[in-house]
N, C-alpha and C positions, 0 to 999 in steps of 0.2 A: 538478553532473556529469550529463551526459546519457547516454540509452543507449549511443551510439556509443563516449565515452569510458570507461565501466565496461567496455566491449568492447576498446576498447586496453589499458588496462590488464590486465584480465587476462590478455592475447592476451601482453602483454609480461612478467611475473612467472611463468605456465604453461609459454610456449613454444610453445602452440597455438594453432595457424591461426585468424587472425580468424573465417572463415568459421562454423568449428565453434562457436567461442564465441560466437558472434553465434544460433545455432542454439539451443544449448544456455542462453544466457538469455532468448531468445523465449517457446523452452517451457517454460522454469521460469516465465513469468508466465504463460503461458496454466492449466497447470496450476494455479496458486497462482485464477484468475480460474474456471474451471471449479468447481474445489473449494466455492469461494466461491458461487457462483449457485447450485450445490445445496444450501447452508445446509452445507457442512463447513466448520471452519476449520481453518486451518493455522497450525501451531506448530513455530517453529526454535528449541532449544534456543541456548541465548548469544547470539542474537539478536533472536526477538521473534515477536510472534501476528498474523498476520491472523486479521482476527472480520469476522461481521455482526453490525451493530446494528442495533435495531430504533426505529426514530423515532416515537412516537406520532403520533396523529391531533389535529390543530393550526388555531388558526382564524389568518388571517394577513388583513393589508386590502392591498385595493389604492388606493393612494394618490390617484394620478390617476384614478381613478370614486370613488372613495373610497364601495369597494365590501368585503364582507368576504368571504373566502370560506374555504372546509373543504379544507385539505391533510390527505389522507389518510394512515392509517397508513404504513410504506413500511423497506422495509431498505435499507441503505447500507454500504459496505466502509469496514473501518477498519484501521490498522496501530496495537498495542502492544509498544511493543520492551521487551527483556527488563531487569530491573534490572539487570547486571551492563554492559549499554546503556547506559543510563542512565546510570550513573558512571562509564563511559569518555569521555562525550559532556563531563557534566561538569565532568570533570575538564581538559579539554582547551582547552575555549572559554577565551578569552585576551581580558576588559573593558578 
């Protein structure tokens, strides 16, 4: 599902104009992405955490020079969705 269609969809279940909801889930990610670059994280109850992690400092080669080099410490955004998530997801997936 891409942006545009989590934007129809809700435009169709709400009643409200694409436009607005197109609006209004832009800023929920800016904000959710704001939050996040100042090291807040954000947590939605029944659904789940944005966090930062923190990636240690890592020696990695480059193949082709077949050189090593020091990737530095570094944070990175991560989503943990909530257990109650989890077992809906689950429960759902059809092997």
């Amino acid at each position: 599902m891409t942006k545009a269609d989590l934007v129809n969809e809700i435009s169709k279940q709400t009643g409200i104009e694409k436009v607005a909801v197109r609006k209004t889930v832009e800023s929920f990610m800016e904000n959710i992405k704001s939050s996040l670059k100042n090291n807040d994280n954000v947590y939605l109850r029944g659904f789940g955490s944005f966090i930062v992690k923190k990636r240690a400092e890592k020696t990695a080669r480059n193949i082709s020079k077949n050189t090593t080099i020091i990737i530095p410490e570094h944070f990175i955004p991560a989503f943990k969705p909530s257990k109650s998530f989890v077992e809906k997801v689950k429960n759902n997936v059809k092997s």
